[in-house]
C-alpha positions in Angstrom: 11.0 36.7 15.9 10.4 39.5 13.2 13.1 39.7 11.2 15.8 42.3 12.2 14.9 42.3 15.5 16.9 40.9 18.3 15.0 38.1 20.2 13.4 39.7 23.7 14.5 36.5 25.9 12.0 38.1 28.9 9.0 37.2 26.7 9.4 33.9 26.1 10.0 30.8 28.8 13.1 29.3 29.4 14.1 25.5 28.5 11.1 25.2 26.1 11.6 25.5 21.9 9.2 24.0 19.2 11.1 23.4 15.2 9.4 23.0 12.7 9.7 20.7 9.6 8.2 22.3 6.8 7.1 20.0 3.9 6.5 21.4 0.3 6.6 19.2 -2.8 8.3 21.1 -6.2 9.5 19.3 -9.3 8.5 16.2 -8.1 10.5 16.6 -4.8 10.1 16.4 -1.4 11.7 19.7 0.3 11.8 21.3 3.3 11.6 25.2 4.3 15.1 25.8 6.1 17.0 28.9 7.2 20.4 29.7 6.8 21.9 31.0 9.6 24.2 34.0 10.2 27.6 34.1 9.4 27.7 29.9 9.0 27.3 27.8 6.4 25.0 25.7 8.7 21.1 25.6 7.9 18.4 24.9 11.1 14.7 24.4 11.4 12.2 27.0 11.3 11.4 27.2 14.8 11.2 29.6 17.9 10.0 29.8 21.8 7.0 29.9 23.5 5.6 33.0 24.8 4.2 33.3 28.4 0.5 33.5 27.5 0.8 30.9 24.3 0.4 27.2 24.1 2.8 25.4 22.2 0.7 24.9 18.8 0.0 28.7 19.0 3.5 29.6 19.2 4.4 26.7 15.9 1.1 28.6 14.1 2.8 32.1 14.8 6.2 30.4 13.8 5.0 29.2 10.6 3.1 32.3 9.8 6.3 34.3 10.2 8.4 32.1 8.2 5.4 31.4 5.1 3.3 34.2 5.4 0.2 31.5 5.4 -2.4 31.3 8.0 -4.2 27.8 8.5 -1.7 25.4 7.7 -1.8 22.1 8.1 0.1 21.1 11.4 1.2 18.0 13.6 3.2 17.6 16.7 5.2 14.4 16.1 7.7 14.3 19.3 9.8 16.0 21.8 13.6 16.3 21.9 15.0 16.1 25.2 18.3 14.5 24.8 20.8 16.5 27.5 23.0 16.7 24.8 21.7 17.5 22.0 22.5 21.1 22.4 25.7 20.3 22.8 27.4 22.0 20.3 26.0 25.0 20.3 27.2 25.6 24.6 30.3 27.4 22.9 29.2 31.2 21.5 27.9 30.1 18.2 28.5 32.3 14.8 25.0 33.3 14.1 25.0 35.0 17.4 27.8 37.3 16.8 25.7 40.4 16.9 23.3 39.8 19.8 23.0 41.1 22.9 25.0 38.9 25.9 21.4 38.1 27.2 20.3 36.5 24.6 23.8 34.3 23.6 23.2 33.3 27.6 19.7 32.3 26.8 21.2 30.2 24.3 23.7 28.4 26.1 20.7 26.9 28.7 19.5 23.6 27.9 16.1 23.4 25.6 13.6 21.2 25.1 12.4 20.8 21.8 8.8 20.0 20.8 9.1 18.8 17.2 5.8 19.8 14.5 5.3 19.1 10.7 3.8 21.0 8.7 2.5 20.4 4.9 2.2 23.1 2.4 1.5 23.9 -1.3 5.5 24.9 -2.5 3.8 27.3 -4.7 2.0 29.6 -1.9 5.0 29.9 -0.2 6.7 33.4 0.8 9.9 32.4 2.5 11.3 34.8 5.2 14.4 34.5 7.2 14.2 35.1 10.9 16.6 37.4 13.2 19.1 35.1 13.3 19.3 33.7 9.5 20.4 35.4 6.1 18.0 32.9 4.1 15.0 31.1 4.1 15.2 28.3 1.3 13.5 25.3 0.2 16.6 22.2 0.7 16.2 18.9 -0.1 15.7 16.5 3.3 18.6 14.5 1.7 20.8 17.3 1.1 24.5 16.7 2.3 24.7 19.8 4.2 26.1 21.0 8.0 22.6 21.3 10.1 22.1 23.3 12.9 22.6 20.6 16.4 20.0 17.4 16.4 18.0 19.3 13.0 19.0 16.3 11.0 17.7 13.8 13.5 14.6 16.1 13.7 14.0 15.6 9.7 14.3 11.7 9.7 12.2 11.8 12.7 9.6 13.7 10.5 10.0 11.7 7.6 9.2 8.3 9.3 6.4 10.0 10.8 4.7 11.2 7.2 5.6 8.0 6.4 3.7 5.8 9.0 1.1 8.6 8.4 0.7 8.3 4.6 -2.6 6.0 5.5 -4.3 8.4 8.0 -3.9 12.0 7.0 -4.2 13.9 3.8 -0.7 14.3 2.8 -1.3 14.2 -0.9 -4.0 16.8 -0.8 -2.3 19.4 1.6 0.9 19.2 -0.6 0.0 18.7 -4.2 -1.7 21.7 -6.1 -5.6 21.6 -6.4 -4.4 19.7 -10.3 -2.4 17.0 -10.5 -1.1 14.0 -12.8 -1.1 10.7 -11.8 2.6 10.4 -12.2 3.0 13.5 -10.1 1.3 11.5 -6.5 3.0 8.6 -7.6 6.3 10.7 -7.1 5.3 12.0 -4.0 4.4 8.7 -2.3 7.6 7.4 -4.0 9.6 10.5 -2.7 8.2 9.8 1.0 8.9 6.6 1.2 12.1 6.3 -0.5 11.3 4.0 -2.9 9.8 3.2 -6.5 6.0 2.2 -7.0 4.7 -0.2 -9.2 2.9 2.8 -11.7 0.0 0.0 -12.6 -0.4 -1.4 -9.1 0.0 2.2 -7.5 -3.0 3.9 -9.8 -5.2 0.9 -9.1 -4.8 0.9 -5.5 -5.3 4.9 -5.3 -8.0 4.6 -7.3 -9.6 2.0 -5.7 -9.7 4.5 -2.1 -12.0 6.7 -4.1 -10.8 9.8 -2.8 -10.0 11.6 -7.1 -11.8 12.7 -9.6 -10.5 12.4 -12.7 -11.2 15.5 -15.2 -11.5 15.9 -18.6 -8.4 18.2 -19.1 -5.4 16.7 -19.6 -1.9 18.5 -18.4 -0.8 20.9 -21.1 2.7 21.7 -22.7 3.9 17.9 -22.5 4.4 15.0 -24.8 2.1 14.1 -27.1 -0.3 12.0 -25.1 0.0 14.4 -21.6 -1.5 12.6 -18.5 -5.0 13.7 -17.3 -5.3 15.7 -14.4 -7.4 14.6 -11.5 -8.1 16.7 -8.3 -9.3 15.3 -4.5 -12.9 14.8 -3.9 -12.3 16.4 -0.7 -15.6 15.1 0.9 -14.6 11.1 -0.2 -11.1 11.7 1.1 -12.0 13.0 4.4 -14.5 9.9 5.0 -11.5 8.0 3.6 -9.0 9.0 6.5 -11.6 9.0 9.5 -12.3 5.0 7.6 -8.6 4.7 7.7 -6.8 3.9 4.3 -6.5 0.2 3.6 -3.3 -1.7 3.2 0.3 -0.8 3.2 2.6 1.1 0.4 
């Protein structure tokens, strides 16, 4: 859906939609792309249809491209939504809808199927666009205390336990961290996915001991006096590391 167009319902199938959770990591914070949408105070997933001639991850690649302006990113499907009612309260003519054509607030009001995908990115690469049917497209905290869209808030935990059984088999820190980091900054970002503190000693060794960093000899500038060293992933040792499968539990 480009922006300021009106969704063309006879292109896509019926009953089918894919969201997607957008993960980006900023001020040593988990976040998550939303949009805002029309005329509501409500936010709800990046997400779309499924055109006739796509498959499913080609329509979440085209969704994500639309909604970051990156190609390549790195992408999961981690369930499917089919609760009869989860659409529930969207059945009545919804806000954001105000201005659309009656075929598409009828399109809307037909029970959907949601496949659910993650996505990781780097915060910093990010060109946030709305769609059709938001004003914004913003970077919220998964925590936030806001009104979401339908099931969108069950679709976030659901993503959230998922990167979190997932933290020992693919390369979370490496798709969401910039190509530099401090030790204190992965140690947030584990800590921030699982909602909980790490041990800092016990954390370092055990990263360390995967030996999937290199440690360089810069050390992070415009901090206190003794700034942490940076370290980057040796991308080659990580990727053995994952197909190996990452030791132990957080």
């Amino acid at each position: 859906m480009a922006n300021n167009h009106h969704l063309n319902v006879s292109e896509v199938l019926d009953h089918i939609s894919l969201d997607c959770v957008i993960f980006g990591f900023h001020d040593n914070e988990l976040k998550v792309l939303m949009l805002r949408l029309k005329h509501t105070d409500a936010y709800g997933l990046p997400g779309g249809f499924l055109k006739h001639e796509e498959t499913l991850e080609q329509a979440a690649e085209r969704t994500l491209k639309e909604r970051t302006g990156l190609d390549n990113i790195f992408l999961r499907q981690f369930k499917v939504f089919s609760d009869p009612l989860r659409d529930k309260p969207k059945k009545d003519d919804p806000e954001f809808l105000r201005n659309e054509p009656p075929e598409v607030v009828e399109f809307f009001k037909k029970r959907f199927i949601s496949v659910g995908f993650y996505a990781l990115v780097e915060f910093s690469k990010v060109d946030p666009q709305p769609d059709a049917l938001s004003d914004g497209c913003e970077w919220i905290s998964p925590f936030a205390d806001v009104e979401m869209f339908i099931d969108h808030k069950d679709i976030i935990d659901k993503a959230l336990t998922t990167l979190r059984i997932q933290l020992n088999q693919q390369p979370i820190g490496l798709k969401l961290l910039p190509r530099k980091f401090t030790m204190p900054q992965l140690q947030k970002l584990y800590e921030t996915i699982l909602g909980r503190e790490l041990d800092r000693r016990n954390f370092q060794r055990k990263i360390l001991s995967y030996k999937i960093l290199n440690k360089l000899n810069e050390r992070k500038t415009g901090g206190a006096h003794k700034a942490p060293f940076l370290y980057e992933f040796n991308r080659e040792s990580y990727k053995q590391a994952l197909e190996d499968g990452l030791s132990g539990v957080w």
